[in-house]
C-alpha positions in Angstrom: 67.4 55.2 168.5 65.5 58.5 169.8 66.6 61.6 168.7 67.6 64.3 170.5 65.1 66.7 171.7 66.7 69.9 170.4 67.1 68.3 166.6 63.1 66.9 166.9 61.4 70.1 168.5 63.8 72.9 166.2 64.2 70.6 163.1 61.3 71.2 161.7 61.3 75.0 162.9 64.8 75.7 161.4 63.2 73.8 157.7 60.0 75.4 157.9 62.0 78.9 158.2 64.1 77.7 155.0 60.9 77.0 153.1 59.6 80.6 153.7 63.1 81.6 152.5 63.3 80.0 149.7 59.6 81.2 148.6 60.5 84.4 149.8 63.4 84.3 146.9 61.6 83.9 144.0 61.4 86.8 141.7 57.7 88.2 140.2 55.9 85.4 142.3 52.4 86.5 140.1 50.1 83.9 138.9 48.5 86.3 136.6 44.7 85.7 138.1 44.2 89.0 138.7 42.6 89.5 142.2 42.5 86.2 142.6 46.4 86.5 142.4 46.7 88.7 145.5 44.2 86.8 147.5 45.8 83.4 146.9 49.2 85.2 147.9 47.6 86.5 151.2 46.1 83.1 152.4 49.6 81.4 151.7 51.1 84.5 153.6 48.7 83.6 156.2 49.5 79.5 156.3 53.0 79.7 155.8 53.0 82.0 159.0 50.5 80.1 160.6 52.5 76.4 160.4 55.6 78.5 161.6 53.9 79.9 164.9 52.4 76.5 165.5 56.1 74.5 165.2 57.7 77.5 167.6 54.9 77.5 170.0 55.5 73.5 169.9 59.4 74.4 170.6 59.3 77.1 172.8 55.4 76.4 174.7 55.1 79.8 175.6 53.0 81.5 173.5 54.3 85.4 173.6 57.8 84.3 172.7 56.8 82.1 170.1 54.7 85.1 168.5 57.7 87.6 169.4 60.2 85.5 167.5 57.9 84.1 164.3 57.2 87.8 164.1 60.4 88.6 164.1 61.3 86.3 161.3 58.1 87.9 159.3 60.3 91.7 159.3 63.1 89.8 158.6 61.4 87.7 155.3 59.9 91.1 154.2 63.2 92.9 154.9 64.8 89.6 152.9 61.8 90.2 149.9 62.9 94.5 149.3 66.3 93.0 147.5 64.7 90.2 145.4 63.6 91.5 141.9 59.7 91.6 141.3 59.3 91.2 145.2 58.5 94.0 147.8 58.4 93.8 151.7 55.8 95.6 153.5 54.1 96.4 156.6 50.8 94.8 155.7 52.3 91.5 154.9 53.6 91.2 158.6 50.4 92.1 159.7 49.0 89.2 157.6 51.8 87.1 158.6 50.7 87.6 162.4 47.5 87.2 162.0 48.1 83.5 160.3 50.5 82.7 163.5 48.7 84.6 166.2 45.4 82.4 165.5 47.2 79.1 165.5 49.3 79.8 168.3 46.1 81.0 170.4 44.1 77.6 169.1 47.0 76.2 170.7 47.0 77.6 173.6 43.7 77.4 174.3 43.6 73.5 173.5 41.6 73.4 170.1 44.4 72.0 168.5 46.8 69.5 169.8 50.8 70.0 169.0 51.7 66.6 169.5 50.2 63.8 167.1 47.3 62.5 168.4 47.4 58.5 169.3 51.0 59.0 170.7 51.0 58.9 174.9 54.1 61.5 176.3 56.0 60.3 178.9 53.9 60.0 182.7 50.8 59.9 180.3 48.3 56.8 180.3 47.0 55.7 177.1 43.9 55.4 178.9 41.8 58.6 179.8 39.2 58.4 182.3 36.0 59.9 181.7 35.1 63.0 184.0 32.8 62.6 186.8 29.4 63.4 186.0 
């Protein structure tokens, strides 16, 4: 039985977006390492946002709106983080947040990185790729 586009392509945009909440609602989120705290905390920023832009660019395949609307969830998570004890939103973690998703969704775009799982052939697609002419 196939599954429905919508629940396949937003599924896992809709539970990514709950995983950030859920993070997002933790109070004092601190390690205690110090600097190495607050780096670690920026890179997750970073890959949390970057796995987000990649699964709406994957939804939506057009990469402005995908960046529009995972940034718009960023001011929303940091908005979300100003009523959670020990947490704080802030300007500079959507900044970091785009940066995480604006390089994915770019890779993307560009053709670095594939959306789709490689070894599976889309529909109209051969398994078999020619080689270009030399």
């Amino acid at each position: 039985m196939k599954l429905p586009r919508l629940l396949t392509v937003w599924g896992p945009v809709v539970l990514w977006a709950a995983v950030i909440f859920a993070l997002s609602s933790i109070p004092h989120l601190g390690t205690g390492l110090g600097t190495w705290d607050l780096v670690l905390r920026k890179i997750a920023h970073t890959a949390e946002y970057a796995l987000l832009g990649a699964l709406l660019y994957r939804a939506i395949r057009h990469a402005p709106a995908a960046l529009l609307v995972a940034s718009a969830y960023a001011v929303t998570d940091e908005f979300h983080q100003t009523f959670v004890r020990g947490r704080e939103g802030t300007p500079r973690d959507v900044a970091i947040d785009a940066i995480g998703m604006a390089i994915v969704v770019i890779w993307l775009r560009r053709g670095q990185l594939s959306p789709r799982p490689r070894g599976k052939v889309g529909a109209g697609e051969s398994a078999v790729r020619s080689s270009p002419a030399r």
